[in-house]
MIVO-83018 format. One record per residue (C-alpha): x, y, z; residue in three letters. Coordinates in steps of 0.02 Angstrom, whole numbers. Layout:
! MIVO-83018
<x X | y Y | z Z | residu ALA>;
...
//
This chain:
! MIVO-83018
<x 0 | y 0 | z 0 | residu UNK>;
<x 86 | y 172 | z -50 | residu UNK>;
<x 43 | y 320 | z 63 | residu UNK>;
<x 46 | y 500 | z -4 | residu UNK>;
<x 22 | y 436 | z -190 | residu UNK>;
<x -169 | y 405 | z -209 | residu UNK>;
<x -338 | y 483 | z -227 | residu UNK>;
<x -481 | y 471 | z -196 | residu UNK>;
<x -617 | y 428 | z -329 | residu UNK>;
<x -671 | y 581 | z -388 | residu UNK>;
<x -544 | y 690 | z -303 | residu UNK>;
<x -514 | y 837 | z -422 | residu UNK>;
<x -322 | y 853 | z -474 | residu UNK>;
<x -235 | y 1005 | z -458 | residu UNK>;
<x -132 | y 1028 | z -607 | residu UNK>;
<x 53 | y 1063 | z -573 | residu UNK>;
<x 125 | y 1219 | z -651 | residu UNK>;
<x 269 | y 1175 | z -780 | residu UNK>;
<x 446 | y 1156 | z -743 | residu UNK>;
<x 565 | y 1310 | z -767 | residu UNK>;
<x 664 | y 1320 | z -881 | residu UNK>;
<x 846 | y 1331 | z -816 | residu UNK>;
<x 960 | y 1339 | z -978 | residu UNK>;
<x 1036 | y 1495 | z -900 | residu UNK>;
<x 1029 | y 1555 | z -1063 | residu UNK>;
<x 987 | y 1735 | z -1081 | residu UNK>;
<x 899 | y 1710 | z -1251 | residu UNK>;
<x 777 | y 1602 | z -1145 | residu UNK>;
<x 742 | y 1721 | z -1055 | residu UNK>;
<x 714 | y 1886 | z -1181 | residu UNK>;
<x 875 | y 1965 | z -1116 | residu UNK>;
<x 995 | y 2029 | z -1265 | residu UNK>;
<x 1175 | y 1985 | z -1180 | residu UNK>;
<x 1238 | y 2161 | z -1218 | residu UNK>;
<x 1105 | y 2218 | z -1093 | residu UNK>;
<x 1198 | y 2128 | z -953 | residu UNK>;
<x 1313 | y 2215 | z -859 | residu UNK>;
<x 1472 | y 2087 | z -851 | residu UNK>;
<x 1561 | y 2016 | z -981 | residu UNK>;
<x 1487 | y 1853 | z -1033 | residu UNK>;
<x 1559 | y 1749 | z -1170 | residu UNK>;
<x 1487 | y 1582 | z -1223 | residu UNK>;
<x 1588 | y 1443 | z -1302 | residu UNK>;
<x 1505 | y 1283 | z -1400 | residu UNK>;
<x 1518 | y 1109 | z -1393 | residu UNK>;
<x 1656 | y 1117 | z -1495 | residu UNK>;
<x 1762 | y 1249 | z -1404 | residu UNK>;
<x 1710 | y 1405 | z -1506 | residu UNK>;
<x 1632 | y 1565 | z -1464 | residu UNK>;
<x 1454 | y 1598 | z -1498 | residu UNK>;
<x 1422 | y 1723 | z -1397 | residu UNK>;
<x 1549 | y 1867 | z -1358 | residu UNK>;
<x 1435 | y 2019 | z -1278 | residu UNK>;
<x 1490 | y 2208 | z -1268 | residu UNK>;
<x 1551 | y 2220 | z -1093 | residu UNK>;
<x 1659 | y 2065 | z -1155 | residu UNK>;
<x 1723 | y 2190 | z -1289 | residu UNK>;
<x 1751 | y 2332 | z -1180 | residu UNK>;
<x 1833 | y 2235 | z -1032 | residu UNK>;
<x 1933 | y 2132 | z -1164 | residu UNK>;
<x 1969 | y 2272 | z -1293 | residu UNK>;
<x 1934 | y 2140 | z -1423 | residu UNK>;
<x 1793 | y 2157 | z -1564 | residu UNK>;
<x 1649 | y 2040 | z -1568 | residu UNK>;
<x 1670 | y 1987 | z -1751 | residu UNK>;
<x 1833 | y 1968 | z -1719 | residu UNK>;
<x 1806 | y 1817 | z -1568 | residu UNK>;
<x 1669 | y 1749 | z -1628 | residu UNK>;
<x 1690 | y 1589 | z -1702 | residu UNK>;
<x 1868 | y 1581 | z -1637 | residu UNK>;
<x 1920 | y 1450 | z -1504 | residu UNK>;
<x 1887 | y 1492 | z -1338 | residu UNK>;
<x 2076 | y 1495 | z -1280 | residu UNK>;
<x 2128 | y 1637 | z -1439 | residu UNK>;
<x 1975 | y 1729 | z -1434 | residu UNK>;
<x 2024 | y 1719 | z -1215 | residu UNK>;
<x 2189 | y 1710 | z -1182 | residu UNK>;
<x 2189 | y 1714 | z -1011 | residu UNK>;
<x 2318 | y 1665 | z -900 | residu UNK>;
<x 2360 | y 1639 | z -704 | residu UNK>;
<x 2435 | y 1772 | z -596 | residu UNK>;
<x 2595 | y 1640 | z -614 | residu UNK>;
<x 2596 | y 1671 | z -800 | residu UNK>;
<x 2511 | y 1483 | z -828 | residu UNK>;
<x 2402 | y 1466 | z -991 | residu UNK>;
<x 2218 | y 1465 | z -910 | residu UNK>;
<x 2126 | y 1356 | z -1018 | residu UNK>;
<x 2260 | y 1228 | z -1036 | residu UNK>;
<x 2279 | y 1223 | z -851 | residu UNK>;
<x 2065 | y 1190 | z -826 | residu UNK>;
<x 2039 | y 1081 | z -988 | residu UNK>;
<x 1856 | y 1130 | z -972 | residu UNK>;
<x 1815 | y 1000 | z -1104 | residu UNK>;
<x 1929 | y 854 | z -1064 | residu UNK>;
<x 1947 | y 871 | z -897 | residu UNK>;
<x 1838 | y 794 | z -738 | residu UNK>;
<x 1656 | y 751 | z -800 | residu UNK>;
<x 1592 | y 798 | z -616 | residu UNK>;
<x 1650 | y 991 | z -635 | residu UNK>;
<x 1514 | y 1103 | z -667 | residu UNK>;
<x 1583 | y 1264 | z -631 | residu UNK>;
<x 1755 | y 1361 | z -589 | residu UNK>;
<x 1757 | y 1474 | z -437 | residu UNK>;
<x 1786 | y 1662 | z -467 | residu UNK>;
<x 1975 | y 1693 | z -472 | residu UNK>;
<x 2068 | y 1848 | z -530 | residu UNK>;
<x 2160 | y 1814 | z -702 | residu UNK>;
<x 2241 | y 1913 | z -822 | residu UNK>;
<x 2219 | y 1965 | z -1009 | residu UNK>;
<x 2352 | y 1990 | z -1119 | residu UNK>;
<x 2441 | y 2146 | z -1061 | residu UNK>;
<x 2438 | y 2123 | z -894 | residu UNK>;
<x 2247 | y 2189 | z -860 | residu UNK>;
<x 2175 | y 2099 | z -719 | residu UNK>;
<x 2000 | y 2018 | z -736 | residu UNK>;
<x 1885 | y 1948 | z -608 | residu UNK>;
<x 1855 | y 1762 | z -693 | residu UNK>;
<x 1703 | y 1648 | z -676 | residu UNK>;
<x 1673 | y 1496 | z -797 | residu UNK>;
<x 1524 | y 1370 | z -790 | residu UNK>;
<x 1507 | y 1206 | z -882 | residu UNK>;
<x 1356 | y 1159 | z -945 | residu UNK>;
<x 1305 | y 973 | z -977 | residu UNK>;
<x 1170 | y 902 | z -1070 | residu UNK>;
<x 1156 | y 745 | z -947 | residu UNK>;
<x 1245 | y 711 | z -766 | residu UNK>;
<x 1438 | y 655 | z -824 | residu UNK>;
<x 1394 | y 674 | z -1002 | residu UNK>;
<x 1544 | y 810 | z -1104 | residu UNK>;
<x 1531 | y 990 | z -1105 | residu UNK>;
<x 1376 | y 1058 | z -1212 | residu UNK>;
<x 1433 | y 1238 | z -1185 | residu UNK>;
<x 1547 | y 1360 | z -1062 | residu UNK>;
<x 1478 | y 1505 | z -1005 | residu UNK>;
<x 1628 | y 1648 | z -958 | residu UNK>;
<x 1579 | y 1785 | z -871 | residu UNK>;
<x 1708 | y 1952 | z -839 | residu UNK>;
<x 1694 | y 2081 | z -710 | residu UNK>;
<x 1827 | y 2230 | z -726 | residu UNK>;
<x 1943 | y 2238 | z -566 | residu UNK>;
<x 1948 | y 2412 | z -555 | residu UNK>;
<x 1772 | y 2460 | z -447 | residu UNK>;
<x 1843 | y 2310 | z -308 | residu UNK>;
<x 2017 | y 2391 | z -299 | residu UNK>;
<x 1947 | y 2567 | z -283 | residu UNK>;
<x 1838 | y 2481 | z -139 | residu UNK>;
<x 1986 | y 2409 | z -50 | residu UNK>;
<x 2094 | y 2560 | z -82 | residu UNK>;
<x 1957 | y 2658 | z 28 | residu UNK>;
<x 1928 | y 2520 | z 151 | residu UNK>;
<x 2133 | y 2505 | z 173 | residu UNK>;
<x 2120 | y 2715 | z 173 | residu UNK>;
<x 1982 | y 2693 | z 315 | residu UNK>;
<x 2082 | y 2576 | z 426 | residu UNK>;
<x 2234 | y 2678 | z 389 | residu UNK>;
<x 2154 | y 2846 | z 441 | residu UNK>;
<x 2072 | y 2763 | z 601 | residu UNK>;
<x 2239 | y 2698 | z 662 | residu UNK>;
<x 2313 | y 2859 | z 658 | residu UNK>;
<x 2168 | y 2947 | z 724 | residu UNK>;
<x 2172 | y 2833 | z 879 | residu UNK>;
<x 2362 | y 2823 | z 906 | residu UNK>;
<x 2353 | y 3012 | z 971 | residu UNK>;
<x 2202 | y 3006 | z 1096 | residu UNK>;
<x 2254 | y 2841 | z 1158 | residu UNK>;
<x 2451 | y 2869 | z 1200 | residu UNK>;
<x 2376 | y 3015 | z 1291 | residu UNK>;
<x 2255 | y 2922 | z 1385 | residu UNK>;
<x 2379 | y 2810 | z 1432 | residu UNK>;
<x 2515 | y 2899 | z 1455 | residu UNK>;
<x 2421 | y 3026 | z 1583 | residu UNK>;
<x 2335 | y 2856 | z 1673 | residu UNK>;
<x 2522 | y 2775 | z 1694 | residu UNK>;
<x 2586 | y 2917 | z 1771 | residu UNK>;
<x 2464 | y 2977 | z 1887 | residu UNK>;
<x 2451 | y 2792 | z 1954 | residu UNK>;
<x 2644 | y 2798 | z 1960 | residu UNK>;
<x 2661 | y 2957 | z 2055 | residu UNK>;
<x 2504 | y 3001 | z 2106 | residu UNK>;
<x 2566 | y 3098 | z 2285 | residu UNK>;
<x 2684 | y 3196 | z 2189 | residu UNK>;
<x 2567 | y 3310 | z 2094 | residu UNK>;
<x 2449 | y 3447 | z 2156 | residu UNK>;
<x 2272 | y 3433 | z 2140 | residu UNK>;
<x 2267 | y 3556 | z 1986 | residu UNK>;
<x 2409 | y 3450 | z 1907 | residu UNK>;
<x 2290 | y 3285 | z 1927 | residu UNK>;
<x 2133 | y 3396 | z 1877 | residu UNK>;
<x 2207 | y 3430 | z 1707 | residu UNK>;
<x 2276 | y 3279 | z 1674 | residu UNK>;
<x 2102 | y 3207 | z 1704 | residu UNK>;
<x 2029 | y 3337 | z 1581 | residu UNK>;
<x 2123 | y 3288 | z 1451 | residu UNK>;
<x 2105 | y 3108 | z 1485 | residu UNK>;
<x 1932 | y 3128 | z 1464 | residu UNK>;
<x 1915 | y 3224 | z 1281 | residu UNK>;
<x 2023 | y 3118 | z 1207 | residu UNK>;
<x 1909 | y 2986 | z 1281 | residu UNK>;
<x 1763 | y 3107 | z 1203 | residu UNK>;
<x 1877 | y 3104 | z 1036 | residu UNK>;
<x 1874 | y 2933 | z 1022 | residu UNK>;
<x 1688 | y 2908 | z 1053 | residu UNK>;
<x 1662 | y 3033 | z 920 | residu UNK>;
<x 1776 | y 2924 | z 782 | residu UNK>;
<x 1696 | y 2766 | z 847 | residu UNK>;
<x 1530 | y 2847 | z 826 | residu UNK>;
<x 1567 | y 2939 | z 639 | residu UNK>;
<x 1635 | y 2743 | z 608 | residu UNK>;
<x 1469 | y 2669 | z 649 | residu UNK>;
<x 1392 | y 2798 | z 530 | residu UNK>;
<x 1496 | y 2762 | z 390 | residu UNK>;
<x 1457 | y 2570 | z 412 | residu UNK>;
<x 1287 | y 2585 | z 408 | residu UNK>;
<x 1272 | y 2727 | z 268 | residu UNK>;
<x 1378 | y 2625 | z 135 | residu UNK>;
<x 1275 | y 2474 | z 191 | residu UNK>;
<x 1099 | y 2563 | z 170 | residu UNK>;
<x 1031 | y 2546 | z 356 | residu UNK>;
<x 1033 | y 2712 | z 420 | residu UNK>;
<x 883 | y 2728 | z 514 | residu UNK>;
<x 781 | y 2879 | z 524 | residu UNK>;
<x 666 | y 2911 | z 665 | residu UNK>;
<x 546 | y 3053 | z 623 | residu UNK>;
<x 467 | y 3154 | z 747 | residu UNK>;
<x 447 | y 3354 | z 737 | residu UNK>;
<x 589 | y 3467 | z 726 | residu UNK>;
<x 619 | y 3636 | z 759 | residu UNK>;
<x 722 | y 3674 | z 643 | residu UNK>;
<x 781 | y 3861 | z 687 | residu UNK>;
<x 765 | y 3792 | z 888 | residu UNK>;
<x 905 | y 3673 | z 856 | residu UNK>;
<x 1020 | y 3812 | z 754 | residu UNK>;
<x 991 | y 3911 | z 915 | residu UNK>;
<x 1054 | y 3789 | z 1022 | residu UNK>;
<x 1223 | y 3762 | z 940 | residu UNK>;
<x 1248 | y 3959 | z 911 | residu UNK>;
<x 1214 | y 3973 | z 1113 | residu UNK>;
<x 1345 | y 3851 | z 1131 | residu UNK>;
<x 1481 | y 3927 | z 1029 | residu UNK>;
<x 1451 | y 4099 | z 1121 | residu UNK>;
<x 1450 | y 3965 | z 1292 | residu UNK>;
<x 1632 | y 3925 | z 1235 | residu UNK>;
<x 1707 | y 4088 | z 1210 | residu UNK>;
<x 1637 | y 4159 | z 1016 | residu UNK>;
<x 1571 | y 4326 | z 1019 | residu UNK>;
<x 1373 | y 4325 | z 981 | residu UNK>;
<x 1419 | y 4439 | z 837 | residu UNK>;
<x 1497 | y 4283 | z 739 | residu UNK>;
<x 1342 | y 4213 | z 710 | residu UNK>;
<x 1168 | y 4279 | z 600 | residu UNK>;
<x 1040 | y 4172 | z 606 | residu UNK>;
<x 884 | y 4219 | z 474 | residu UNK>;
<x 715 | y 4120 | z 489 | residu UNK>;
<x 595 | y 4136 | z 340 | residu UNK>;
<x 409 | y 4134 | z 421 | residu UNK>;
<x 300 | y 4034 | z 423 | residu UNK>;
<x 407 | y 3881 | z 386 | residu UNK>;
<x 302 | y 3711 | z 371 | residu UNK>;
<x 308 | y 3569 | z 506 | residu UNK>;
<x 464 | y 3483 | z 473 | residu UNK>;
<x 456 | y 3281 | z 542 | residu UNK>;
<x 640 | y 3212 | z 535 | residu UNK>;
<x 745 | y 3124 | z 658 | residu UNK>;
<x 811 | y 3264 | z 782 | residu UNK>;
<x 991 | y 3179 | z 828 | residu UNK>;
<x 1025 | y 3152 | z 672 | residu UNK>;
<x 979 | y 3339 | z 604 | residu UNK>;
<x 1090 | y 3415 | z 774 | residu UNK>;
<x 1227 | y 3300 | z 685 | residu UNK>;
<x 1215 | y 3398 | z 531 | residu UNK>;
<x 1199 | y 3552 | z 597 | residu UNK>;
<x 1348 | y 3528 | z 704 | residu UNK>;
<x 1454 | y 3487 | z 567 | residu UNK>;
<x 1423 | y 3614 | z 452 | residu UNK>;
<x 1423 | y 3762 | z 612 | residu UNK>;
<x 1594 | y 3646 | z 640 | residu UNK>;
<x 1666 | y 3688 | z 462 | residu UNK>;
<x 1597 | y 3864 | z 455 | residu UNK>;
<x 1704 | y 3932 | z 622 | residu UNK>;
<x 1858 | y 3808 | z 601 | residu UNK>;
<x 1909 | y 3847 | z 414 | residu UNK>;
<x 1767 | y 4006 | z 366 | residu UNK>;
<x 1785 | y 4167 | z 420 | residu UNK>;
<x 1687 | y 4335 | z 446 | residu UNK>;
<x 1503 | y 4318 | z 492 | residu UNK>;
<x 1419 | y 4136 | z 496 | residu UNK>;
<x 1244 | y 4166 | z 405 | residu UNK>;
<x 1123 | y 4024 | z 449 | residu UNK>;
<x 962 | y 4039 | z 329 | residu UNK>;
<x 798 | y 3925 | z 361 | residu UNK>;
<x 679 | y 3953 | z 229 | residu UNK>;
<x 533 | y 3848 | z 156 | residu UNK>;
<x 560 | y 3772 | z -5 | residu UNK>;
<x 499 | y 3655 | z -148 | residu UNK>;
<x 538 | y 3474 | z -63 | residu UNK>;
<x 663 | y 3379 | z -166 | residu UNK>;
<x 569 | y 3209 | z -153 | residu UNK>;
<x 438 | y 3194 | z -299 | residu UNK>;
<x 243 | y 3178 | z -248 | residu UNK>;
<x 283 | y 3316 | z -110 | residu UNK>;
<x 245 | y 3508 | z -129 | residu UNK>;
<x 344 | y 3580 | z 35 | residu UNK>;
<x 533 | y 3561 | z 90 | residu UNK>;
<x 636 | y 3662 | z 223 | residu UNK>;
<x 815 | y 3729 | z 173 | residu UNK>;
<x 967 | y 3762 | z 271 | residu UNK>;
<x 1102 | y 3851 | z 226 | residu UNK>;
<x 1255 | y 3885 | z 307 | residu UNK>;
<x 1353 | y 4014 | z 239 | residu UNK>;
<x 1535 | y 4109 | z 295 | residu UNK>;
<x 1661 | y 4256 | z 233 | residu UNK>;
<x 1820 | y 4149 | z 225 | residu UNK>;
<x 1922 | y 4093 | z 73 | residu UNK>;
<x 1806 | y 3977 | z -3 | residu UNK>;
<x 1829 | y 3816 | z -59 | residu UNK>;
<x 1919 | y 3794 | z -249 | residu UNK>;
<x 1828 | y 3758 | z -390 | residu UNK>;
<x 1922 | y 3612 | z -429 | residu UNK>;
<x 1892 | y 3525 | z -239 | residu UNK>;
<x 1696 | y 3555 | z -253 | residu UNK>;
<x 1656 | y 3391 | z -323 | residu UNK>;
<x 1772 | y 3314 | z -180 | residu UNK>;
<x 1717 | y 3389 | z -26 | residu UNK>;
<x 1579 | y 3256 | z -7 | residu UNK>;
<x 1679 | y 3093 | z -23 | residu UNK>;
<x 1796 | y 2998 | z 101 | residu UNK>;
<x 1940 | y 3082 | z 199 | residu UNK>;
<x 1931 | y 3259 | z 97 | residu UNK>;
<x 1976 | y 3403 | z 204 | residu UNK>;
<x 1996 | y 3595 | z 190 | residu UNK>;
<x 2155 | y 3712 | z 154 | residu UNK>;
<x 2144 | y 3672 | z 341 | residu UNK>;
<x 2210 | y 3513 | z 418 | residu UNK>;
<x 2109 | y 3440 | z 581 | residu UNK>;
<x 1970 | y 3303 | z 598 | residu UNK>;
<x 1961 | y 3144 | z 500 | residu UNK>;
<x 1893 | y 3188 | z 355 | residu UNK>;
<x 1730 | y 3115 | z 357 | residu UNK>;
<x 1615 | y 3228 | z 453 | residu UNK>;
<x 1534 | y 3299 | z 270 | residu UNK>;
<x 1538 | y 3107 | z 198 | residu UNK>;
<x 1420 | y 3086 | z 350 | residu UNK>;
<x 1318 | y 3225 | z 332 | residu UNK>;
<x 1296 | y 3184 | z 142 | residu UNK>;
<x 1209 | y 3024 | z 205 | residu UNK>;
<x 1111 | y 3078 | z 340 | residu UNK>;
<x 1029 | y 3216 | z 240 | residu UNK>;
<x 982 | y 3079 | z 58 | residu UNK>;
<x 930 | y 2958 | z 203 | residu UNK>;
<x 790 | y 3087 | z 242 | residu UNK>;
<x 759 | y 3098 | z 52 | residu UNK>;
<x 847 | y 3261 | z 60 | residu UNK>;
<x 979 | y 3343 | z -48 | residu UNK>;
<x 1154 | y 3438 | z -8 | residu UNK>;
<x 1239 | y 3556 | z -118 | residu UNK>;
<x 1401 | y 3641 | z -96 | residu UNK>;
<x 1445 | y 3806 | z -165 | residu UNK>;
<x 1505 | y 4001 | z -138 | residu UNK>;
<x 1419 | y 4104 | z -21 | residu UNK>;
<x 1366 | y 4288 | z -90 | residu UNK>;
<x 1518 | y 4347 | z 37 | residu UNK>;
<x 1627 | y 4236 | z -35 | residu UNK>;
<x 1664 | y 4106 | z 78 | residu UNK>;
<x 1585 | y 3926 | z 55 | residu UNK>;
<x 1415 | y 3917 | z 57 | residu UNK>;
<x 1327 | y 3727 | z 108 | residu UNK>;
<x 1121 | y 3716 | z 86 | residu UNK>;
<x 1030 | y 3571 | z 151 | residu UNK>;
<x 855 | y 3532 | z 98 | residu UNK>;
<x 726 | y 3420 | z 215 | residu UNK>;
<x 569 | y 3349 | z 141 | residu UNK>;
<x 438 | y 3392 | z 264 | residu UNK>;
<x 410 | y 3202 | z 265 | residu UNK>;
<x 230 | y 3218 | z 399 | residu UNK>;
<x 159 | y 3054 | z 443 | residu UNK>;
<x 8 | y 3000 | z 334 | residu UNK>;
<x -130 | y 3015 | z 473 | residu UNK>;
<x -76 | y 3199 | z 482 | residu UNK>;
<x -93 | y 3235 | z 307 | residu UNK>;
//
């Protein structure tokens, strides 16, 4: 008696949708292979290319008509990072019958170009030969300018904490060394400086978080209302707190501005940094406007705009398209470098846009622009 594998008389059968297809062939599926974004080239039974698409031809510098038709090894002539012969070494067609695929592997075309390698073999039956191999190419360059910033990151970071943390230990060895020997005012200021660099290296740890989960696409933004010209207020208080003259600062606030919703922390971040910029490398008045505007995320009507605005030099023409990336800093040295990167990702995780350019004084000039962003049930 089988169980699972009858019905009942009468039952009604449920048809069971077809099979899909999985040729892996992009004909099969409508797709013209210069549409696809790697390299792929596509060798017959018989070891010659029928298929040789036009990110093969740009990656390869070769012309289709030129390795198509050709066997796989001339129209490819790839070889090892030792200087082996790549195809001899595999022998996709007479080599093991239970290989299906190779592993990506970085290889290089004639000249010395590197090339980020992937082959699969395609068999008409289990252990039957090779009906066709299916290449595909990725360019090098994007992954090395990747690591090149990662390597950049760790670099900066190490030398970033090397400073705050010889400090911190170099102030927490002595005082437990000598402790009696120094006067209350001696320990008290070896204590305050034990604690900002401890504050410094919060802050890196923090702008490191930021930069983790910006390039990974999980910033979080939790809206709630903002006052937008309240929270410029509060950082211009605490400048004058610390020693600026009142003077320094203009703020301007356009009335009425709309309700903004947007996640307060993270808008005092901004606003820091760009106050931050404006004293350490502007100069002359900083000119804070807040002003409504047309919101730059489609389907909205209302935005609010920020711009923060000083007398100084300015920055060069030639460094504006810079000043949001990794690690770029003013005429200026000081910070890490990535205080604007941060900002820049902040602001397009509200669905907001950042612009950099010269202020009508002369100085640099940085506007910000907030979709109002109000929950549904208020709209």
């Amino acid at each position: 008696m089988s169980v699972g594998t009858s019905s009942a008389p009468g039952a009604r059968q449920v048809p069971r949708p077809p099979a899909p297809r999985t040729s892996g062939d992009p004909a099969d599926l409508g797709i013209d292979p210069d549409q696809l974004p790697d390299g792929l080239v596509v060798a017959d039974e018989h070891g010659r290319v029928v298929c040789f698409n036009a990110a093969a031809v740009r990656i390869t510098a070769t012309p289709a008509a030129e390795a198509l038709g050709q066997l796989l090894e001339s129209a490819l002539p790839l070889e090892d990072l030792e200087g082996r012969r790549w195809w001899q070494l595999t022998d996709p067609y007479g080599g093991l019958a239970i290989r299906v695929r190779q592993p990506e592997r970085n290889l290089l075309l004639p000249g010395g170009r590197e090339v980020l390698v992937t082959a699969r073999y395609v068999r008409t039956e289990r252990l039957g030969p090779v009906h066709r191999v299916v290449v595909t190419l990725r360019d090098t360059e994007a992954r090395r300018r990747t690591e090149r910033s990662h390597a950049e990151l760790i670099a900066t970071v190490a030398h970033e904490l090397r400073s705050p943390l010889t400090s911190v230990k170099g102030f927490t060895a002595t005082l437990l060394a000598k402790w009696e020997r120094f006067t209350d005012d001696q320990k008290r200021l070896m204590l305050e400086t034990v604690d900002a660099d401890a504050d410094r290296v919060t802050r890196l740890i923090a702008e490191l978080l930021d930069i983790s989960r910006i390039d990974s696409g999980r910033l979080e933004v939790r809206r709630q209302p903002v006052d937008i010209g309240a929270a410029v207020g509060r950082h211009i208080q605490a400048y004058v707190a610390s020693g600026l003259e009142a003077d320094r600062f203009l703020l301007r606030l356009a009335q009425p501005l709309p309700d903004l919703w947007a996640d307060p922390d993270k808008v005092d971040q901004v606003l820091s940094n760009l106050l931050e910029n404006a004293v350490r490398h502007g100069e002359g008045t900083v000119t804070i406007d807040v002003t409504p505007t047309a919101s730059p995320r489609e389907g909205e009507d209302t935005g609010t705009s920020v711009t923060v605005s000083d007398e100084g030099a300015g920055i060069p023409e030639e460094s504006m398209n810079r000043v949001f990336t990794r690690f770029w800093r003013g005429s200026k040295r000081g910070g890490t470098g990535l205080g604007l990167y941060i900002v820049k990702g902040i602001v397009e995780a509200h669905g907001g846009t950042i612009t950099v350019g010269r202020a009508p004084g002369g100085g640099a000039e940085f506007r910000f622009t907030l979709p109002v962003a109000a929950p549904a049930y208020l709209t």
